[in-house]
mmCIF file of the N, C-alpha and C atoms, coordinates in Angstrom:
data_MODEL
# 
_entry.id   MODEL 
# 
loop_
_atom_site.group_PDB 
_atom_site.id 
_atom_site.type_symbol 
_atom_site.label_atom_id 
_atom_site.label_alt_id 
_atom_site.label_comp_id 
_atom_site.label_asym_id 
_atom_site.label_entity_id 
_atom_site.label_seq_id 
_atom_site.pdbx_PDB_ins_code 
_atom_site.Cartn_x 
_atom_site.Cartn_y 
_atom_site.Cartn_z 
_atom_site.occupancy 
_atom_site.B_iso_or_equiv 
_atom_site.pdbx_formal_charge 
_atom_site.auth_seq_id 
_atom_site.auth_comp_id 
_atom_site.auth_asym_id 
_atom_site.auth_atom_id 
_atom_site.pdbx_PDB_model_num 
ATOM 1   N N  . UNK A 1 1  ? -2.137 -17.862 -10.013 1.00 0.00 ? 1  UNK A N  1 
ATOM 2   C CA . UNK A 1 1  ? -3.191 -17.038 -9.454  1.00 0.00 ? 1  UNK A CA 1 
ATOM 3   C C  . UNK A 1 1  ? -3.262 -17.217 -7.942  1.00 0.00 ? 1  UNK A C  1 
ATOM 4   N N  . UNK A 1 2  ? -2.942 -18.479 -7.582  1.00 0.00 ? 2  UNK A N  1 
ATOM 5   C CA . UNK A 1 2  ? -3.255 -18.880 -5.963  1.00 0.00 ? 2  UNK A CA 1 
ATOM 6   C C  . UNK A 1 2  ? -2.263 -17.863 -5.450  1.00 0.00 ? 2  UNK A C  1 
ATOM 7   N N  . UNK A 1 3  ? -0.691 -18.794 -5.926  1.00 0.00 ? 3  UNK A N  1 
ATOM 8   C CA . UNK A 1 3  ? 0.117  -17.749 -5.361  1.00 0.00 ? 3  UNK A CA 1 
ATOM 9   C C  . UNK A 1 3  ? 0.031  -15.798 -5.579  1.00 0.00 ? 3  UNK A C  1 
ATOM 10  N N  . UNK A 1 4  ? -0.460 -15.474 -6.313  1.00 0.00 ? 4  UNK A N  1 
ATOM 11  C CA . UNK A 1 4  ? -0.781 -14.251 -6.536  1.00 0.00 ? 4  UNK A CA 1 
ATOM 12  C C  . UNK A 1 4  ? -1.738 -13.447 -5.551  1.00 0.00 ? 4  UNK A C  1 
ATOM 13  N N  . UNK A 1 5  ? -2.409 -14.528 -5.228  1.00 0.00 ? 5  UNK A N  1 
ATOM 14  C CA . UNK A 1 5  ? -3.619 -13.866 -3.962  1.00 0.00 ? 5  UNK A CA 1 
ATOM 15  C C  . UNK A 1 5  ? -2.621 -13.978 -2.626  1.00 0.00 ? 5  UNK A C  1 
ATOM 16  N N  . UNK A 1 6  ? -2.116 -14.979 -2.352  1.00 0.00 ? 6  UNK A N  1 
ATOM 17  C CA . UNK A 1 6  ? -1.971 -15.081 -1.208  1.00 0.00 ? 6  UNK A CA 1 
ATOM 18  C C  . UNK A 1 6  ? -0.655 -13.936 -0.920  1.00 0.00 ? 6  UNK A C  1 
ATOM 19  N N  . UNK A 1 7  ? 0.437  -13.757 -1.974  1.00 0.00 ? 7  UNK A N  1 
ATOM 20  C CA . UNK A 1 7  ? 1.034  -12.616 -1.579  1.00 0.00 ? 7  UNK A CA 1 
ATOM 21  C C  . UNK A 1 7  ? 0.293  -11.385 -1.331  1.00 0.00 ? 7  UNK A C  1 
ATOM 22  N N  . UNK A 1 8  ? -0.567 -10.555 -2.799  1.00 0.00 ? 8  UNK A N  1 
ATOM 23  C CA . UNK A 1 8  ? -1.704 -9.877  -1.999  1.00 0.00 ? 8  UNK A CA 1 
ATOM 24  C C  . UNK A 1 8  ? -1.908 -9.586  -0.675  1.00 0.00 ? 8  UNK A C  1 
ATOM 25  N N  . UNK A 1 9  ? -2.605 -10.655 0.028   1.00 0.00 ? 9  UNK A N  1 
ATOM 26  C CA . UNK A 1 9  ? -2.911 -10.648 1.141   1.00 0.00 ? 9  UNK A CA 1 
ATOM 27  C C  . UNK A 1 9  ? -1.875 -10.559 2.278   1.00 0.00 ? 9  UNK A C  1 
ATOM 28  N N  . UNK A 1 10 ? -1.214 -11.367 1.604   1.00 0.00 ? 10 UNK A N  1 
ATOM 29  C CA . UNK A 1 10 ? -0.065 -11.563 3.613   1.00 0.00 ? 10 UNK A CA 1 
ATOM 30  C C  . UNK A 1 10 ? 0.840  -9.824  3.453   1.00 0.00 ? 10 UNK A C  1 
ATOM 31  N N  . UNK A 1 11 ? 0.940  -8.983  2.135   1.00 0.00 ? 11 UNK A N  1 
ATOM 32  C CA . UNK A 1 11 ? 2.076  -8.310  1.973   1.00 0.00 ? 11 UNK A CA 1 
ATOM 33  C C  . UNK A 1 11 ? 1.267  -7.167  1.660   1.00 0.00 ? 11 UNK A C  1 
ATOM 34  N N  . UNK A 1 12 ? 0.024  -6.985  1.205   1.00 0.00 ? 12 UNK A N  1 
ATOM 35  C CA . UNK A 1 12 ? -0.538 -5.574  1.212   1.00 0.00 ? 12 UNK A CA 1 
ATOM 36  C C  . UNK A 1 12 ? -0.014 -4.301  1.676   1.00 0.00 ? 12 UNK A C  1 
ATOM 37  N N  . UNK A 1 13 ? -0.005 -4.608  2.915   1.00 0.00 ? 13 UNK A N  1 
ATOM 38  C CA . UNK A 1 13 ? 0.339  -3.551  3.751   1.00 0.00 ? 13 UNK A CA 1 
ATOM 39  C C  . UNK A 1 13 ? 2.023  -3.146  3.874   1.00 0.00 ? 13 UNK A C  1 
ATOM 40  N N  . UNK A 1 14 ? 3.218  -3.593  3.806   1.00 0.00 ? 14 UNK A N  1 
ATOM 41  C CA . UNK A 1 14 ? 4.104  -3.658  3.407   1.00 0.00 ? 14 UNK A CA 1 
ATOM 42  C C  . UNK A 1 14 ? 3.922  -3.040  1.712   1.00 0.00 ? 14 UNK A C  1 
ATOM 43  N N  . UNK A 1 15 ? 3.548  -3.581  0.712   1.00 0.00 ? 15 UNK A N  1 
ATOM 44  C CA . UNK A 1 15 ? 3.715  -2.869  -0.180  1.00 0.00 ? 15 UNK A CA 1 
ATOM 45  C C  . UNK A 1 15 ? 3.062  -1.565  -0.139  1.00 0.00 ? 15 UNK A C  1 
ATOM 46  N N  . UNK A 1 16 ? 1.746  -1.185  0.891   1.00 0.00 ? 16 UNK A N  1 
ATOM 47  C CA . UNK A 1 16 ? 1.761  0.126   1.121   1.00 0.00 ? 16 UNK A CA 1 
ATOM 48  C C  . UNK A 1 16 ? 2.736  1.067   1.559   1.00 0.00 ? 16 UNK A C  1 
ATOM 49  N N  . UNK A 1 17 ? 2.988  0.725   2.601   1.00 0.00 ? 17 UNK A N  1 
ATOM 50  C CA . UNK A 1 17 ? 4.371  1.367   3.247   1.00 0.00 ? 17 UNK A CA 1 
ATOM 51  C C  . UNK A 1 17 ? 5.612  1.458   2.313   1.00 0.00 ? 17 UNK A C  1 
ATOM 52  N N  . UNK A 1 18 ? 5.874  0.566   1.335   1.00 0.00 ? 18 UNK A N  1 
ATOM 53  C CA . UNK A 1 18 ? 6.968  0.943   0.708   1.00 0.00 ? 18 UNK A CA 1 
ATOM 54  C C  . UNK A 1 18 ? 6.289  1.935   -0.313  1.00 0.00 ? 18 UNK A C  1 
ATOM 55  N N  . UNK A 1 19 ? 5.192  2.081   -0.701  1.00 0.00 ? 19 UNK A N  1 
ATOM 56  C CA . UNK A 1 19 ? 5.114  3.216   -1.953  1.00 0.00 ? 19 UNK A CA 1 
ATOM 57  C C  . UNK A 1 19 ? 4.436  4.127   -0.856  1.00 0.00 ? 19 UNK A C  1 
ATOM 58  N N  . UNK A 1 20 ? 4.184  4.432   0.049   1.00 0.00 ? 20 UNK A N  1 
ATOM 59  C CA . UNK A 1 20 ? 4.306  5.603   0.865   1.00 0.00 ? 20 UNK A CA 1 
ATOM 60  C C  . UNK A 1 20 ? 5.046  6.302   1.427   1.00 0.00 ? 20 UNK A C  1 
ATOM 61  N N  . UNK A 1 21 ? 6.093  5.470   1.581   1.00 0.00 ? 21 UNK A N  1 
ATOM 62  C CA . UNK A 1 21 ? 7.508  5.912   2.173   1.00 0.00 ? 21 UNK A CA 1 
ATOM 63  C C  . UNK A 1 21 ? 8.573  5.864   1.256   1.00 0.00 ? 21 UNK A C  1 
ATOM 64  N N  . UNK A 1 22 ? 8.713  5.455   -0.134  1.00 0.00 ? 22 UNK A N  1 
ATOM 65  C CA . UNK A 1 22 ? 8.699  5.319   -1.603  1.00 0.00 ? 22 UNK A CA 1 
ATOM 66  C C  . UNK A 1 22 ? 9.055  6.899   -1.990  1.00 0.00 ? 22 UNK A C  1 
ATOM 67  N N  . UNK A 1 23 ? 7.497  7.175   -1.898  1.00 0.00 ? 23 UNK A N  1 
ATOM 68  C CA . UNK A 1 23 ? 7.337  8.581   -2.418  1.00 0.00 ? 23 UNK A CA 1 
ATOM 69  C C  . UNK A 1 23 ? 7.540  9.737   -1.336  1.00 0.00 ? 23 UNK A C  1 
ATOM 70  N N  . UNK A 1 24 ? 7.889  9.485   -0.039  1.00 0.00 ? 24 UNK A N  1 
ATOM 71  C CA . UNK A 1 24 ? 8.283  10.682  0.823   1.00 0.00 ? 24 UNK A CA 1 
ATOM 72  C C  . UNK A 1 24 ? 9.518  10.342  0.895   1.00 0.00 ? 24 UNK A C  1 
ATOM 73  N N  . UNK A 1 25 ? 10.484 9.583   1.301   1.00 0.00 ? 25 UNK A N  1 
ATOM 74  C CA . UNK A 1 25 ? 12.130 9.353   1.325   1.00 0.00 ? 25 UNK A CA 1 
ATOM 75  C C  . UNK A 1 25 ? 12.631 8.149   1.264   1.00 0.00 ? 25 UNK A C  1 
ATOM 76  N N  . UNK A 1 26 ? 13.418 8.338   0.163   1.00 0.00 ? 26 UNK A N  1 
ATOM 77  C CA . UNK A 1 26 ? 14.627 7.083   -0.212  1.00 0.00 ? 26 UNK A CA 1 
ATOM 78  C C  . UNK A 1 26 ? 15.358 6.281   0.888   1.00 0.00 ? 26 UNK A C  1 
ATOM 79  N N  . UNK A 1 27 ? 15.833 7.017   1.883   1.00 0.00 ? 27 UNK A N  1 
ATOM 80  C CA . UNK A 1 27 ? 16.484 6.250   3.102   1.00 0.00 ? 27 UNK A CA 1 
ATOM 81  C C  . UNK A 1 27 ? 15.280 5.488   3.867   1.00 0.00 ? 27 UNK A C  1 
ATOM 82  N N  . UNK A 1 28 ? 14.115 5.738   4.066   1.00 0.00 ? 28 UNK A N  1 
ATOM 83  C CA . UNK A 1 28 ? 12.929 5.013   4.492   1.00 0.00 ? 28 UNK A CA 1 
ATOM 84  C C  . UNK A 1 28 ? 13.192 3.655   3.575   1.00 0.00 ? 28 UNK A C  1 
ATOM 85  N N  . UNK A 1 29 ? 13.005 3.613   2.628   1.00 0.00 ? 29 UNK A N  1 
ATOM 86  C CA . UNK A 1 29 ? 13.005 2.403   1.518   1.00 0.00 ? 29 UNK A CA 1 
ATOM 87  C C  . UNK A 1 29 ? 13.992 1.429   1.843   1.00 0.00 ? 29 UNK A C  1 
ATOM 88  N N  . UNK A 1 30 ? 15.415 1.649   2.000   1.00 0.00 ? 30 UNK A N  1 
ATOM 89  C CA . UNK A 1 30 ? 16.670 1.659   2.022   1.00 0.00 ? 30 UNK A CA 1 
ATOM 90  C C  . UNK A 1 30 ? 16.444 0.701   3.256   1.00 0.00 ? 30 UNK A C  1 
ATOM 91  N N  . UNK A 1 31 ? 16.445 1.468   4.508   1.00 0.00 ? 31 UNK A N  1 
ATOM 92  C CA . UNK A 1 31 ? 16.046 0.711   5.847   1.00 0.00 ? 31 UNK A CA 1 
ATOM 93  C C  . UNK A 1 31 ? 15.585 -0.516  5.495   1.00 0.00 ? 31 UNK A C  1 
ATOM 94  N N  . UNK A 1 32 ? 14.224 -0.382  4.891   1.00 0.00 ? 32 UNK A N  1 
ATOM 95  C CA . UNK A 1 32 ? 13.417 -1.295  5.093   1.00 0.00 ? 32 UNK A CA 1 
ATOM 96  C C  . UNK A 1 32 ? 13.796 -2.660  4.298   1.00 0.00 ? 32 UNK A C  1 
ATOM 97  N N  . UNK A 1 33 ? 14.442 -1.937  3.285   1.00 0.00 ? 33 UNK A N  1 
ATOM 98  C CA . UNK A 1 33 ? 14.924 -3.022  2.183   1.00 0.00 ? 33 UNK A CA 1 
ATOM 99  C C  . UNK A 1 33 ? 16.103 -4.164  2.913   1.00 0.00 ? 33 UNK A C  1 
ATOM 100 N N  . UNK A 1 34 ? 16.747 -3.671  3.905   1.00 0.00 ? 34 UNK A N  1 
ATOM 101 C CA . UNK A 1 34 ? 17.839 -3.650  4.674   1.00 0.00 ? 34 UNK A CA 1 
ATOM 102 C C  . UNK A 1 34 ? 17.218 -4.608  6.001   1.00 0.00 ? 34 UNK A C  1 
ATOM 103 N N  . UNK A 1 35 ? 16.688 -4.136  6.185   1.00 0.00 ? 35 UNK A N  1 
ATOM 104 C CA . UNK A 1 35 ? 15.697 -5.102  7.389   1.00 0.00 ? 35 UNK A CA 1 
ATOM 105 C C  . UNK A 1 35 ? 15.025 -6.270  7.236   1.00 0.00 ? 35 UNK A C  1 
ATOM 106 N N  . UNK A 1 36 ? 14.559 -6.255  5.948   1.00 0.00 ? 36 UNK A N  1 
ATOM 107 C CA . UNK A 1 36 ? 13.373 -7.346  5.957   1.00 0.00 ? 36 UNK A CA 1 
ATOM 108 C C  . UNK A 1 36 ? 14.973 -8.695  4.822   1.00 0.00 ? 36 UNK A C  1 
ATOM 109 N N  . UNK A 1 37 ? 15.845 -8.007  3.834   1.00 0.00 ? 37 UNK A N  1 
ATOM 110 C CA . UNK A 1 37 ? 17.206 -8.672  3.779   1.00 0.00 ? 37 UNK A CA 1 
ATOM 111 C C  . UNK A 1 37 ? 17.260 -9.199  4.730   1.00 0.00 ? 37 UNK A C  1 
ATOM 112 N N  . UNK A 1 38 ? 17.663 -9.064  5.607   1.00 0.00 ? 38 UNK A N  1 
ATOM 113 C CA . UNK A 1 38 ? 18.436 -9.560  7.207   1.00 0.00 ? 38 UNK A CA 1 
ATOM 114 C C  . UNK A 1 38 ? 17.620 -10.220 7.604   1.00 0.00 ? 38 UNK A C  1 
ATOM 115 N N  . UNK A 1 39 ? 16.318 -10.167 7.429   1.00 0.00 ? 39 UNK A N  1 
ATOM 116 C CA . UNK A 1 39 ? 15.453 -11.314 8.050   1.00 0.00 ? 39 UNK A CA 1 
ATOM 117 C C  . UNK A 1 39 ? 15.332 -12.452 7.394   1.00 0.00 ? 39 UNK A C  1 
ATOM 118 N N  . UNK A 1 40 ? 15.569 -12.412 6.035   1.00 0.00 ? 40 UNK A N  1 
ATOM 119 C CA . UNK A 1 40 ? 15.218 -13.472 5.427   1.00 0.00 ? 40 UNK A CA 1 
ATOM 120 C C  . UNK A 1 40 ? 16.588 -13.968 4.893   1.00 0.00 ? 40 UNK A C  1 
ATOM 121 N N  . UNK A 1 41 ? 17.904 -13.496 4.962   1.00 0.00 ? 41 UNK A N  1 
ATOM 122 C CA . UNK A 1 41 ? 18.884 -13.944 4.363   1.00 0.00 ? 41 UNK A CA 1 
ATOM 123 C C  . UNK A 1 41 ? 19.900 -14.549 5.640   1.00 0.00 ? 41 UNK A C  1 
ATOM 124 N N  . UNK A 1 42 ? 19.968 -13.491 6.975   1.00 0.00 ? 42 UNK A N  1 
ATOM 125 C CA . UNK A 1 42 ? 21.169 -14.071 7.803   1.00 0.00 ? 42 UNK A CA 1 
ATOM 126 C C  . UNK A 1 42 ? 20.597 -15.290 8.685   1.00 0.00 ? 42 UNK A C  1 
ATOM 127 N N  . UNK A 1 43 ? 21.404 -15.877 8.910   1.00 0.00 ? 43 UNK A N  1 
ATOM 128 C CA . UNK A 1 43 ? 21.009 -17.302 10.079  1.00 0.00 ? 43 UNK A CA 1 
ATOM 129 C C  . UNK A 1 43 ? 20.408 -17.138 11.348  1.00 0.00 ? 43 UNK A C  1 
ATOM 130 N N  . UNK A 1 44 ? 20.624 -15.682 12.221  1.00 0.00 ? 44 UNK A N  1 
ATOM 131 C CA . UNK A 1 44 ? 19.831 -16.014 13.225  1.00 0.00 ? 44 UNK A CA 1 
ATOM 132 C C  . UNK A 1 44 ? 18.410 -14.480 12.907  1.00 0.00 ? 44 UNK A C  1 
ATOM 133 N N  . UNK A 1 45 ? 18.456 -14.891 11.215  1.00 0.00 ? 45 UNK A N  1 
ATOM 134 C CA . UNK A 1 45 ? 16.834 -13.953 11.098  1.00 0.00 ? 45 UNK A CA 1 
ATOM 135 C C  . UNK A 1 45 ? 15.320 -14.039 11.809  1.00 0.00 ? 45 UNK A C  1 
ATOM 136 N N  . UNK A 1 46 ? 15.193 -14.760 12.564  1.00 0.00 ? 46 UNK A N  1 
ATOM 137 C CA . UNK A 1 46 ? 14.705 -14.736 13.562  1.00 0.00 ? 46 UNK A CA 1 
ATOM 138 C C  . UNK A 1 46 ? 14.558 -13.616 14.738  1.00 0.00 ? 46 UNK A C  1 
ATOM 139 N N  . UNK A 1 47 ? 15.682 -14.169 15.250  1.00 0.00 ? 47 UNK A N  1 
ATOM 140 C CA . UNK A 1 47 ? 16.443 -13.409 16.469  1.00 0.00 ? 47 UNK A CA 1 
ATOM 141 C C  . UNK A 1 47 ? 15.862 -11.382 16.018  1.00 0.00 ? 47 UNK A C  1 
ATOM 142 N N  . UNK A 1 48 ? 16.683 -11.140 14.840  1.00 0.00 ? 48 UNK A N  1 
ATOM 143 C CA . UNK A 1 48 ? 16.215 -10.146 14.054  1.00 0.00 ? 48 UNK A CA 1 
ATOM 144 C C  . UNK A 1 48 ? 14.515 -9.714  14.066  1.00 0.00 ? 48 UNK A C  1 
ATOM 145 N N  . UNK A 1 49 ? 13.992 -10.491 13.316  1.00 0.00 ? 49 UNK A N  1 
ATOM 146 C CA . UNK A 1 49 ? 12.498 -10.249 13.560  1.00 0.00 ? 49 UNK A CA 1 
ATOM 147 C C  . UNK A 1 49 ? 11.689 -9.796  14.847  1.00 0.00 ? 49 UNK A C  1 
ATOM 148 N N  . UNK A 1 50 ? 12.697 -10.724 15.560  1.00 0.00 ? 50 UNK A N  1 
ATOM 149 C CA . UNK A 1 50 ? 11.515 -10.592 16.998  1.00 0.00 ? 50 UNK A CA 1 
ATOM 150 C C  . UNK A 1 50 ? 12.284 -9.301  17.747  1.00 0.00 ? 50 UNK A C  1 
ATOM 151 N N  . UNK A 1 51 ? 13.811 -8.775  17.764  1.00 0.00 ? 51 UNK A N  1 
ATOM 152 C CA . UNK A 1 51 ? 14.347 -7.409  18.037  1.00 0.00 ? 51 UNK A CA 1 
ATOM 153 C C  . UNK A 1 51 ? 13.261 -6.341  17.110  1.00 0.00 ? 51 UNK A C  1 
ATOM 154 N N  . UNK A 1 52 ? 13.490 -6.538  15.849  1.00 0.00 ? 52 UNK A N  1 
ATOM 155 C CA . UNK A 1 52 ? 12.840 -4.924  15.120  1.00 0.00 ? 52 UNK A CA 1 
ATOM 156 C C  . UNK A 1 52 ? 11.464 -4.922  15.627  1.00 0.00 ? 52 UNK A C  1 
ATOM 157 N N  . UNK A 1 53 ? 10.825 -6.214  15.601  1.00 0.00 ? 53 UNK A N  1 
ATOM 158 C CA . UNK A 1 53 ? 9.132  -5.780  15.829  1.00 0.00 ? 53 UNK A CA 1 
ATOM 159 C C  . UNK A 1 53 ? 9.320  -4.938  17.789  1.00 0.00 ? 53 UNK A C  1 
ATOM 160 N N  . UNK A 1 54 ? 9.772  -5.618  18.513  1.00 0.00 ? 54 UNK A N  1 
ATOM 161 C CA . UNK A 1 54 ? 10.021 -5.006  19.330  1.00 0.00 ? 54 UNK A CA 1 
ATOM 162 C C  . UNK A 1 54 ? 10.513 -3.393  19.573  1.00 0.00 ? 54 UNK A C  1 
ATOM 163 N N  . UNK A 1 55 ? 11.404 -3.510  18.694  1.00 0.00 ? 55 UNK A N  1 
ATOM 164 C CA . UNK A 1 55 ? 11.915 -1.763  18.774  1.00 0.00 ? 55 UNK A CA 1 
ATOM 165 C C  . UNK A 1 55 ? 10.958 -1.023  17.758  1.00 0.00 ? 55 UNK A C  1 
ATOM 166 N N  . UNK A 1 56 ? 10.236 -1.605  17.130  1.00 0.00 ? 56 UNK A N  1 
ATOM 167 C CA . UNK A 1 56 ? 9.181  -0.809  16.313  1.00 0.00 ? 56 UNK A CA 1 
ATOM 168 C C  . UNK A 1 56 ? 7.710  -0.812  17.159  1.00 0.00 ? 56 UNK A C  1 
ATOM 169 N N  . UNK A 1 57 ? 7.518  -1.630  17.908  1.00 0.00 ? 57 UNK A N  1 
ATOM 170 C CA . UNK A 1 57 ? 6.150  -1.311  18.466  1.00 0.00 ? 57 UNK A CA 1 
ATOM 171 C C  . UNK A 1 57 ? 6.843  -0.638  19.685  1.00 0.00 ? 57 UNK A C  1 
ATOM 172 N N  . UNK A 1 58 ? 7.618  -0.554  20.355  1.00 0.00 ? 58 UNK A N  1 
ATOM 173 C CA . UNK A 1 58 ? 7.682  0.196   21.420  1.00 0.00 ? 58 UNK A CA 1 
ATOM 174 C C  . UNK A 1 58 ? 8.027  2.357   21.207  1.00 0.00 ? 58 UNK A C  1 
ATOM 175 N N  . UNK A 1 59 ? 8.944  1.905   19.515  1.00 0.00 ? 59 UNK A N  1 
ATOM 176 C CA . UNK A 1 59 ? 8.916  3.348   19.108  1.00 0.00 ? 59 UNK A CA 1 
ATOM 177 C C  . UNK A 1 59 ? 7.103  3.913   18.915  1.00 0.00 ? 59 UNK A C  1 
ATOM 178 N N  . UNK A 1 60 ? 7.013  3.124   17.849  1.00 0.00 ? 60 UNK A N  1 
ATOM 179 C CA . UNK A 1 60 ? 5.091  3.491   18.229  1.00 0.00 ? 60 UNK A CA 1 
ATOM 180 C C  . UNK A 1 60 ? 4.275  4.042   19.120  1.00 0.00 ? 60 UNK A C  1 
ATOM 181 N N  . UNK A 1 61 ? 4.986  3.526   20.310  1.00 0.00 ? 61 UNK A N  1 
ATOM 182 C CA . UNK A 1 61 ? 4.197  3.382   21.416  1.00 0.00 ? 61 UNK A CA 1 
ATOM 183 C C  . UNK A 1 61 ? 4.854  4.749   22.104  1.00 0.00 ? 61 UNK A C  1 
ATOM 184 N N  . UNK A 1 62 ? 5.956  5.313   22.225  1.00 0.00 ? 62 UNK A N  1 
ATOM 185 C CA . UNK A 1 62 ? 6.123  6.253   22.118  1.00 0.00 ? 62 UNK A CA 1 
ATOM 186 C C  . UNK A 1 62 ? 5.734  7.337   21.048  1.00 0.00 ? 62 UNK A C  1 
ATOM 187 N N  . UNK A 1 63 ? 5.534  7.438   20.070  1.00 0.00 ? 63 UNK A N  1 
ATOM 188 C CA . UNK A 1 63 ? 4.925  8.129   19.384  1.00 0.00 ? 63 UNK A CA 1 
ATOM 189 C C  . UNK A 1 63 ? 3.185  8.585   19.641  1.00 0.00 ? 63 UNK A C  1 
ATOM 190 N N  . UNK A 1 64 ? 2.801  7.381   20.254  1.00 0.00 ? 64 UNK A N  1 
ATOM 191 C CA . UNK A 1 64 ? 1.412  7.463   20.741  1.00 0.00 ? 64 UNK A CA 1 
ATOM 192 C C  . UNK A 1 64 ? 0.988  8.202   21.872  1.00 0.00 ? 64 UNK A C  1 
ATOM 193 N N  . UNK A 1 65 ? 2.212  8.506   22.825  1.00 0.00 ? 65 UNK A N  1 
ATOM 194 C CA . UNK A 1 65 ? 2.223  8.569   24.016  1.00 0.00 ? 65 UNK A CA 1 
ATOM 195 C C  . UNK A 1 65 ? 2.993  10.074  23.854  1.00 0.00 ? 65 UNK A C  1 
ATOM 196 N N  . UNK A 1 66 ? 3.546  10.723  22.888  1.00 0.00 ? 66 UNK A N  1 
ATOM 197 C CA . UNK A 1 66 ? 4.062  12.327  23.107  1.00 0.00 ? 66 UNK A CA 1 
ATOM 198 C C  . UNK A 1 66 ? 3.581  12.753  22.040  1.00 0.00 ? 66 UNK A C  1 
# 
Protein backbone atom coordinates (compact mmCIF):
# COMPACT_ATOMS: atom_id res chain seq x y z
CA UNK A 1 0.00 0.00 0.00
CA UNK A 2 2.93 2.45 1.01
CA UNK A 3 4.58 1.68 -2.11
CA UNK A 4 1.31 2.08 -4.01
CA UNK A 5 0.76 5.68 -2.76
CA UNK A 6 3.93 6.88 -3.25
CA UNK A 7 4.05 5.83 -7.00
CA UNK A 8 0.55 7.52 -7.23
CA UNK A 9 1.96 10.51 -6.24
CA UNK A 10 5.52 10.99 -7.70
CA UNK A 11 3.97 9.50 -11.34
CA UNK A 12 0.36 10.84 -11.60
CA UNK A 13 1.02 13.11 -13.99
CA UNK A 14 3.14 11.02 -16.32
CA UNK A 15 0.53 8.41 -16.23
CA UNK A 16 -1.74 11.25 -17.36
CA UNK A 17 0.20 12.14 -20.24
CA UNK A 18 0.65 8.67 -21.31
CA UNK A 19 -3.24 7.94 -21.49
CA UNK A 20 -3.66 11.34 -23.10
CA UNK A 21 -1.24 11.01 -25.57
CA UNK A 22 -2.18 7.12 -25.44
CA UNK A 23 -5.38 7.97 -26.91
CA UNK A 24 -4.36 10.82 -29.49
CA UNK A 25 -1.00 9.07 -31.05
CA UNK A 26 1.04 5.98 -30.79
CA UNK A 27 4.41 7.66 -31.77
CA UNK A 28 3.77 10.16 -28.69
CA UNK A 29 3.81 6.91 -26.43
CA UNK A 30 6.71 5.40 -28.31
CA UNK A 31 8.94 8.64 -27.65
CA UNK A 32 8.17 8.70 -24.35
CA UNK A 33 8.56 5.08 -23.68
CA UNK A 34 12.01 5.62 -25.40
CA UNK A 35 13.04 8.51 -23.25
CA UNK A 36 12.25 7.79 -19.88
CA UNK A 37 14.17 3.79 -21.12
CA UNK A 38 17.26 5.84 -21.66
CA UNK A 39 16.99 7.47 -18.50
CA UNK A 40 16.75 4.79 -16.42
CA UNK A 41 18.65 2.04 -18.32
CA UNK A 42 21.92 3.82 -20.12
CA UNK A 43 24.98 4.91 -17.86
CA UNK A 44 25.17 8.46 -18.44
CA UNK A 45 21.02 8.65 -17.79
CA UNK A 46 21.53 11.51 -16.11
CA UNK A 47 23.31 13.49 -18.58
CA UNK A 48 19.93 12.47 -20.59
CA UNK A 49 17.51 13.78 -18.04
CA UNK A 50 18.96 17.03 -17.55
CA UNK A 51 19.29 17.44 -21.91
CA UNK A 52 15.34 16.38 -22.45
CA UNK A 53 14.02 18.49 -19.48
CA UNK A 54 15.95 21.22 -21.05
CA UNK A 55 14.83 20.75 -24.65
CA UNK A 56 11.32 20.24 -23.30
CA UNK A 57 10.96 23.33 -21.21
CA UNK A 58 12.54 25.50 -23.69
CA UNK A 59 10.15 23.84 -26.58
CA UNK A 60 7.31 24.95 -24.09
CA UNK A 61 8.54 28.01 -23.81
CA UNK A 62 8.34 28.48 -27.30
CA UNK A 63 5.04 27.27 -27.60
CA UNK A 64 4.07 29.88 -24.98
CA UNK A 65 5.63 32.54 -26.73
CA UNK A 66 3.98 31.95 -30.64
Amino acid sequence: MIHGAYCVGCCWLLMALLFVGGVMNLLWITGLTVLVAGEKLLPNGRLLQQVSGAALILWGGTKILL
